[in-house]
N, C-alpha and C positions, 0 to 999 in steps of 0.2 A: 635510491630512488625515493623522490619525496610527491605526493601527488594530493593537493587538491578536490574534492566534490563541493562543487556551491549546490545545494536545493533543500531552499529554506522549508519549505513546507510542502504540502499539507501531509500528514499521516501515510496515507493511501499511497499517495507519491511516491514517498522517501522508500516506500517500499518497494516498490515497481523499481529501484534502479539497485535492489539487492544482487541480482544476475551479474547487473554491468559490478559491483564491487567484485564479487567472486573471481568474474573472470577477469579484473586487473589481478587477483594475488594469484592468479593461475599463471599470470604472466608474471609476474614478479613479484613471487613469492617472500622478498625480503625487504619490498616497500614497505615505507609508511605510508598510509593510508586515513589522511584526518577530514573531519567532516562538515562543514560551516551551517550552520541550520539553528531555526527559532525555538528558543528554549523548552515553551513545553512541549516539544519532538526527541527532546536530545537522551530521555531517558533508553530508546528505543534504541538508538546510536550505541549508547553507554555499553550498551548489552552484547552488540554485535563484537565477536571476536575479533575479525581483522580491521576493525576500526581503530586505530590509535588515540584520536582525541579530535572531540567534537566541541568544535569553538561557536560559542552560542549569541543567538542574537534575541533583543526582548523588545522589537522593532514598534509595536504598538505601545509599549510603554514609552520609547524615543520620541515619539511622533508627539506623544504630549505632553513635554519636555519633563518625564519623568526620569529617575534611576540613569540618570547621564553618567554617573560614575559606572556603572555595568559598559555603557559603550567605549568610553576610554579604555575599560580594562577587553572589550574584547576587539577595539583597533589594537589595541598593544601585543593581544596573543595572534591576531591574525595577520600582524607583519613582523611578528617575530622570526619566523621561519622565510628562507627562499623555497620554493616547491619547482622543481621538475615541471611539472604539467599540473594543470588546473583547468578540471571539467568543469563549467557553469550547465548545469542539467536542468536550470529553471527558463530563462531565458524571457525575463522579464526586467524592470526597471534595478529594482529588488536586488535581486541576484546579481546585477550588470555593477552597482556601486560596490557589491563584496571583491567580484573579480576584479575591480578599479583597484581597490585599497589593497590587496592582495599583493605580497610581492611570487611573483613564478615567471620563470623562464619560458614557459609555453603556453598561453590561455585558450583554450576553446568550448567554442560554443556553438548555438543555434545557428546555421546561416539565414538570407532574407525572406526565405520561402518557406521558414518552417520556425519561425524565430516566434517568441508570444508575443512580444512587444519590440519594434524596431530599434528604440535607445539601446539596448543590449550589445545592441550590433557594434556599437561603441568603443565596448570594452574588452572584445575578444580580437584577438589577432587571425586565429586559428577556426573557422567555420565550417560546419556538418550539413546538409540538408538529408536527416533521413528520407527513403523511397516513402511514398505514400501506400497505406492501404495492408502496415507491418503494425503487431503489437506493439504498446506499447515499450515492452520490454525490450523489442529486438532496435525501438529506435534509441533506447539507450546502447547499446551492445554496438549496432552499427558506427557510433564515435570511433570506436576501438579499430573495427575495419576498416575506416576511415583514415583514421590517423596512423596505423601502421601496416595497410595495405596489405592484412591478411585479416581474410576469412575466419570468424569464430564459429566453429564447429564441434568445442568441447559439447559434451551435457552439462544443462544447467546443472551448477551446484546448490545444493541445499546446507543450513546454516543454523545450527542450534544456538539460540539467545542466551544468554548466561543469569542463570538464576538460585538463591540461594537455598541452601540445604534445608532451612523452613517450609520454602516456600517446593521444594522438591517432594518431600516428605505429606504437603498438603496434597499437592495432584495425585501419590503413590494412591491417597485414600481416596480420591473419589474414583478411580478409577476399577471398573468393574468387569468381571471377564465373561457377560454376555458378549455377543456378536449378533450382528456389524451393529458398533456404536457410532453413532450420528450426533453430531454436533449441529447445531442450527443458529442460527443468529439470524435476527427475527427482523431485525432493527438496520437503518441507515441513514446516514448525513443528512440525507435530504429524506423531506416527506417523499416527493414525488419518484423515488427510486425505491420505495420496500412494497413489497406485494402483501393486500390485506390480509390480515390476519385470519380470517374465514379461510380464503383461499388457501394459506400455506398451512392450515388444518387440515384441507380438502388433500393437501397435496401427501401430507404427513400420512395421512389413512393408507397409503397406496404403498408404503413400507411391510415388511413381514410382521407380523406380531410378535418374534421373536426380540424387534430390534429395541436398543436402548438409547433412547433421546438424550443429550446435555442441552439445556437450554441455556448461553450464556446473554450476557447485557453490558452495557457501558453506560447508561447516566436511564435515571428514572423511567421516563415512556417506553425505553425498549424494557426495561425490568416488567413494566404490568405485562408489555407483551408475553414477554416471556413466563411469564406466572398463570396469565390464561392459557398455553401450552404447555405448561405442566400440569395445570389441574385437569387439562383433554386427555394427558396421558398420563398419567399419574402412575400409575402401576409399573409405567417401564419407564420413567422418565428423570432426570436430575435438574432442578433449578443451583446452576452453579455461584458461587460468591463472585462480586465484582473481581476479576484477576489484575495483574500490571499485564501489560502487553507480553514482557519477556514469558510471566510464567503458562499465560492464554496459549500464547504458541507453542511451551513445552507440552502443555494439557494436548493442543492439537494433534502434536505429533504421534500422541497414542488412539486416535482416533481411524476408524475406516472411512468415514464423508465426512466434509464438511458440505454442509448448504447454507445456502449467503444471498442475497444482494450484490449488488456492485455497492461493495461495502469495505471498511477497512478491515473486516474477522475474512472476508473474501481471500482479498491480499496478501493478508498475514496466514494463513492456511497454506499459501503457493508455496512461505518458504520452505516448508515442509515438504514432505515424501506423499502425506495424506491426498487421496483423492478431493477432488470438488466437484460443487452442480453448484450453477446461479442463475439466478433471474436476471435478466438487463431487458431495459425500457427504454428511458431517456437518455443514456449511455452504447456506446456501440462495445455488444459481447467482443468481438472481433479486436477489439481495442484494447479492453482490459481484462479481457477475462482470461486469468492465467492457463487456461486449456479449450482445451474445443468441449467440454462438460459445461455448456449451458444453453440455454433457451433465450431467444430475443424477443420483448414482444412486440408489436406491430402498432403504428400512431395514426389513426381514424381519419386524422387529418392530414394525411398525404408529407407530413414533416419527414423531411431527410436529411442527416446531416453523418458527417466522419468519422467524430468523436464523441460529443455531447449535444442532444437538442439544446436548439437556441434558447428552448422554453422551457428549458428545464426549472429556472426557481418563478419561474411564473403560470406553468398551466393547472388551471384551476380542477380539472378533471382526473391525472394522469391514468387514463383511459390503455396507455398501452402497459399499465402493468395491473390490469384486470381480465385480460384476454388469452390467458393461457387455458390449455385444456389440461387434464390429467390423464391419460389413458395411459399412464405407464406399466409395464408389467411390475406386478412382485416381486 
């Protein structure tokens, strides 16, 4: 068995359809498993065990007729192979020209009611409409019910990334044997999805004294974040080195919480065993937030939406991720 996943991007994504990967080697345990997605995601790919090989795409360098020799070479590896079955999990323009190029005996995708973009509809032979008002995760998962008219009712698997003996040998050291250690990531994609910094001070307080903070980061602005909550906790706290993704989630996994945003340290913490808490605003918890451990907050202006407000890169307030209260116990 040879199997296809199209979903070029983004981070967050690619990660949300980790469940649906496990539970195809749960079914078929002796597929290959390859992965079509934009280069700089593929290292995250690389890492994953039952991924065999992640054929890459560098789609905005294409678009301005750069490194055209990279696309030849990766039409060559992506009709190299006949595939069994071919998930398109993006279901947009994007995604619809891979599964075109693609050769596989069985293409599916989004159908019209749940599709991102209608062209898609195009390309797939084979069409899903997950039920409305299911995680994320379960409308990848449902393909599988879909297409082979059972029920998945394994437990999600979880999935160690593979990282080197350096970089093993780094986490062994920062890792401390207070309890419960708390991982926090302060930072996310969008302004309008991270809860101010005051606030997740305020919120931090409401922990035991005992507890030991990792504050990590991914690119500058979350670093200062993270640096004024190290020096609030200074005494019990760790400002950790920028990680790769594989070895952030090895660190995760020796963690008691992770707390997050609708974020990609959110996501990447699910693959794990470690509990989580998040904040969602602009985003429905409900959607993505890989367990029922989070808080939603609430939009002044009566905005309702499924998945993401509409206003998400335009509301100049984000008013609903200042409205939380703290009364949690200790």
């Amino acid at each position: 068995m040879k199997i296809l996943i199209v979903k070029t991007s983004s981070l967050g994504d690619i990660i949300h359809t980790f469940p649906f990967i496990a539970e195809l080697k749960r079914r078929f345990p002796d597929a290959q498993i390859d992965y079509a997605v934009e280069e700089p995601f593929s290292a995250l790919l690389d890492a994953h065990p039952m991924i065999q090989n992640s054929i890459c795409l560098s789609s905005q360098e294409w678009r301005k007729g750069q490194n055209l020799a990279s696309l030849k070479d990766f039409i060559r590896r992506l009709r190299s192979e006949t595939y069994d079955l071919l998930f398109d999990l993006q279901g947009n323009i994007k995604s619809g020209l891979v599964t075109r190029l693609a050769r596989a005996l069985k293409k599916i995708g989004f159908g019209y009611q749940t599709v991102a973009e209608w062209p898609n509809l195009l390309f797939t032979d084979t069409r899903v409409n997950p039920p409305k008002g299911k995680n994320i995760r379960h409308d990848y998962l449902y393909f599988l019910t879909s297409v082979f008219a059972e029920e998945t009712n394994s437990p999600e698997q979880k999935v160690t990334l593979q990282i080197s003996e350096k970089e093993k040998d780094l986490i062994d050291s920062m890792v401390r044997t207070c309890k419960p250690k708390v991982m926090v990531a302060a930072g996310a994609a969008w302004p309008n999805k991270t809860l101010p910094i005051n606030d997740l001070k305020t919120f931090l307080h409401t922990f035991s004294s005992h507890t030991c903070f990792y504050f990590i980061w991914g690119n500058e602005e979350e670093k200062r974040g993270s640096e004024e909550l190290h020096r609030t906790f200074k005494d019990r706290s760790i400002l950790t080195p920028k990680l790769a993704l594989p070895a952030l989630q090895n660190l995760m996994a020796k963690m008691d919480l992770v707390v997050a945003m609708d974020s990609l340290p959110l996501h990447l913490a699910a693959t794990t065993k470690v509990a989580t808490f998040a904040f969602f605003g602009p985003s429905s918890g409900s959607k993505y937030a890989p367990n029922d451990q989070f808080v939603q907050g609430s939009c002044p202006y009566s905005v309702t939406f499924e998945k993401r407000c509409p206003h998400l890169r335009t509301c100049k307030t984000a008013e609903c991720m200042k409205n939380f209260t703290f009364n949690l116990e200790r």
